[in-house]
N, C-alpha and C positions, 0 to 999 in steps of 0.2 A: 632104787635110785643109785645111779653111778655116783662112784668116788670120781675125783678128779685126779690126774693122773699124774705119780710122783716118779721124778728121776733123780738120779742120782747124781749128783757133782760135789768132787773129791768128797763122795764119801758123804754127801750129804741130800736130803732127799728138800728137792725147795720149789718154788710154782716159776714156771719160765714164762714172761713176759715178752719177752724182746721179739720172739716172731709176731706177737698179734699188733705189738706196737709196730714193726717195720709194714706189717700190712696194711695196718690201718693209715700208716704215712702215705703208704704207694698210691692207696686208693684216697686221702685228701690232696695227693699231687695231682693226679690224673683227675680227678675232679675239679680242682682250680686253672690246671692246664686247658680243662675244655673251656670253663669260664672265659679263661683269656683267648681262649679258641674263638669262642664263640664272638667275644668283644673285642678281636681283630674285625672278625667278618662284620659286625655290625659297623665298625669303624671304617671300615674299606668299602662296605657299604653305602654309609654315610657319606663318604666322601666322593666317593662316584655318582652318588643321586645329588650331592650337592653340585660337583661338576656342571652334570646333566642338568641340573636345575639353573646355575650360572650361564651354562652354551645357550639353556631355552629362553633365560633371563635376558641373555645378549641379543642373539638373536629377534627377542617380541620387542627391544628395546629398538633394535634396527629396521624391526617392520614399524614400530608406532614412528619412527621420524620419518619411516619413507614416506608411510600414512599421512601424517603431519602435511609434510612438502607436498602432495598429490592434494592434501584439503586445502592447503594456501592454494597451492595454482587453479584449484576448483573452486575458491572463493574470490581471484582475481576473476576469472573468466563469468564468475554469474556477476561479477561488480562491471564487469566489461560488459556482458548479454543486458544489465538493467541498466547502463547506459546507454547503448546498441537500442533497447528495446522505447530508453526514457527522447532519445533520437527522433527514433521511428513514430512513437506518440506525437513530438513538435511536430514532423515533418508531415504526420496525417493531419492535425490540426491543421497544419498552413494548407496541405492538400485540400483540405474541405473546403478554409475560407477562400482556396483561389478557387474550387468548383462555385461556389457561392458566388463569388465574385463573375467567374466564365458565365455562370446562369442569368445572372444579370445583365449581364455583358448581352449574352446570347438575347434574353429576354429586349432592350432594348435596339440592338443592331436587328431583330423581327421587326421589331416595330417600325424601325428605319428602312426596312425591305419593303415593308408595307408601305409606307407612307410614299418609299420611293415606286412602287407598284401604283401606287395613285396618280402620283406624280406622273408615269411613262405612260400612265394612262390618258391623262390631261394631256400630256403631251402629244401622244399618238392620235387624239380624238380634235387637237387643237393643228396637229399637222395633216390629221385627213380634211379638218374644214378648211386650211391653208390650199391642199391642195386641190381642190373642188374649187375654192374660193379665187376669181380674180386676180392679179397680179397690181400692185399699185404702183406707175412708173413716178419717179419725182425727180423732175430737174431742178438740180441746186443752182440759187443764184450766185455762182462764181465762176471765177476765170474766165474763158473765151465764153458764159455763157450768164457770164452778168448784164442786169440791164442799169443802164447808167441812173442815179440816185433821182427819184422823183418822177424819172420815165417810163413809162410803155412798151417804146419802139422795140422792136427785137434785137438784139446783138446779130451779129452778121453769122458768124460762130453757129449760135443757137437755131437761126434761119435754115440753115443748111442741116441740122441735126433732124429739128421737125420735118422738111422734107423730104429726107431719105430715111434716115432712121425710126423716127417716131412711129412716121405712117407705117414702116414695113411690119413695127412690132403690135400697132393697133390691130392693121389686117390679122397677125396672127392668133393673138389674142380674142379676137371678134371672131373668127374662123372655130377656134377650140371649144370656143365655149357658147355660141350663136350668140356673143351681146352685140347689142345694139345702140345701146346710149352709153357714152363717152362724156364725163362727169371732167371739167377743167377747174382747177380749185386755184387763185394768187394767193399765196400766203407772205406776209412782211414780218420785219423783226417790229420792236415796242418805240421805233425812234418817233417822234410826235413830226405827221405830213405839214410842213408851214409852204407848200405850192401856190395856193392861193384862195379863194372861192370857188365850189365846184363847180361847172357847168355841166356836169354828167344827166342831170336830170331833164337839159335842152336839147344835148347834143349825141345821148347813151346811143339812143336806136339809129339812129340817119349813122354811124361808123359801123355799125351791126351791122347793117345792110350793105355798106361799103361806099355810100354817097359820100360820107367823111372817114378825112385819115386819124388815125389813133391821133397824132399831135396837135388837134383841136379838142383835145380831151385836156381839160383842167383839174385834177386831183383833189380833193379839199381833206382827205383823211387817208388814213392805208386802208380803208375799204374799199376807197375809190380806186386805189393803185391797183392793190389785189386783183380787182375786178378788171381792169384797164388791160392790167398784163395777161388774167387768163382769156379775156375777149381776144387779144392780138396772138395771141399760140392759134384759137379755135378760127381765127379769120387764115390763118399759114396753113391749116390743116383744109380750112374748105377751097384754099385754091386746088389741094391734090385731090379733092373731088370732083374739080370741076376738070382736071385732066383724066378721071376714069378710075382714079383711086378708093379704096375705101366706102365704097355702096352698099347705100342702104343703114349705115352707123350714123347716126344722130347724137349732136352735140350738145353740153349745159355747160354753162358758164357761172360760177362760183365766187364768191371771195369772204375769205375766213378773218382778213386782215389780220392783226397781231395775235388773235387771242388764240388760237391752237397751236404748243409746241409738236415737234415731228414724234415725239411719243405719243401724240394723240390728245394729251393731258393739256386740263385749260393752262395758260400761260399767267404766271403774273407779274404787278407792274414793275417793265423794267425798259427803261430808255435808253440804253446802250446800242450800239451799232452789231448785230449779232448775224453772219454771214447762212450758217447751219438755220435758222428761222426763216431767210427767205429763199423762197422753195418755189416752184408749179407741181403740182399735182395732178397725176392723173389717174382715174378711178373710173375703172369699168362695171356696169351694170345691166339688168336684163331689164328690158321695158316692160313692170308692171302693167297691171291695170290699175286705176284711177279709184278710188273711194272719196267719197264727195262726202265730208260733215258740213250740215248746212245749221 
């Protein structure tokens, strides 16, 4: 075992500390120095990742409000799409109830197509029998073509009408359609005949035949008249027979007296002076044959 080692100072031999103490300083300096060495850098560290952590803080702070603002505008616009959309919902309900409504619509205006289809039917099957059918001429008793109240006699007017006119439209008529019988109808209005007592039943046929004139004809009702007035149109018509007119057309003589309005419909009672109700009618027909119930 080694002695430790003795030196001498003034003279005396003693243990020197002072280098192991100045080394052992140097190395707790350099020691503590790296401490604070090191807890700079952590400190400088620290504060750099706090930085870094503040800029990413700011930053994600500046995305979440952009964020934010983009989810408000994206929750007006779906507030806006579910009204848009809550819209669209009325306006397809109304859409439906006005298709409902159209179909209905459609469904009845068919029905009216049809019915008016029936109708243009009737119509067309009612204007083919028109024109197949006849013509009905009617002289109204007015104007230059009135016969004076109670009488017979022809108007002078109407005279002239029957011999030129009447016959030319008979002959056509008779022509187009080969008739033959010429049907004279007197119609009067409802006024009540006070003429007198009839004599038509003594003296009808002898004026028929032309022994007598219409004006020994006495009226006692408007049957009488009717009949008076259509006898004197069919005695004007066979004078233009007996000039070479109208051959071969046979005549009937009618009277309806009041009871047929010119609609055809029975009339009811009404004693008024009514000029439209007194009429001559003329009605053409084909000469049947004859069926006899006995």
């Amino acid at each position: 075992m080694k002695k430790p080692l003795k030196y001498r100072n003034n003279g005396t031999e003693s243990l020197n500390l002072w280098p192991s103490f100045t080394d052992l300083m140097a190395n707790a300096f350099m020691i503590i120095s790296l401490f604070l060495l090191l807890a700079l850098f952590k400190s400088l560290f620290l504060k750099y990742t706090a930085e870094e952590t503040e800029i990413d803080l700011t930053q994600t702070e500046r995305e979440v409000r952009i964020l934010k603002r983009q989810l408000a505008l994206l929750d007006n616009r779906l507030s806006e799409k579910t009204q848009e959309t809550e819209n669209l919902k009325s306006r397809l309900g109304q859409s439906i109830d006005n298709i409902e409504k159209l179909k209905k619509g459609a469904s009845a205006l068919q029905n009216l197509l049809q019915l008016s289809d029936n109708k243009i039917e009737d119509l067309e099957l009612e204007n083919s029998r028109l024109k197949s059918a006849p013509p009905v001429v009617v002289i109204q008793d007015s104007g230059e073509y009135r016969f004076a109240s109670g009488s017979a006699t022809l108007p002078s007017e109407l005279e002239k009408y029957i011999s030129n006119d009447l016959v030319k439209r008979i002959e056509e008529i008779s022509q187009q359609r080969s008739l033959y019988v010429v049907e004279i109808i007197g119609h009067t209005d409802g006024q009540v005949n006070s003429s007198g007592t009839s004599n038509l039943d003594e003296n009808l046929e002898a004026v028929a035949q032309g022994n007598k004139d219409i004006k020994t004809l006495v009226p006692g009702s408007n049957a009488d008249l009717g009949l008076m007035r259509a006898l004197e149109v069919v005695k004007q018509l066979q004078l233009a027979q007996k000039s070479g007119r109208l051959q071969g057309v046979q005549f009937r003589v009618y009277s309806a007296a009041q009871l047929q309005l010119p609609s055809g419909d029975f009339a009811t009672a009404n004693r008024k002076p009514n000029a439209s109700r007194r009429r001559i009618e003329i009605r053409f027909s084909p000469l049947g044959r004859a069926e006899t119930i006995r």
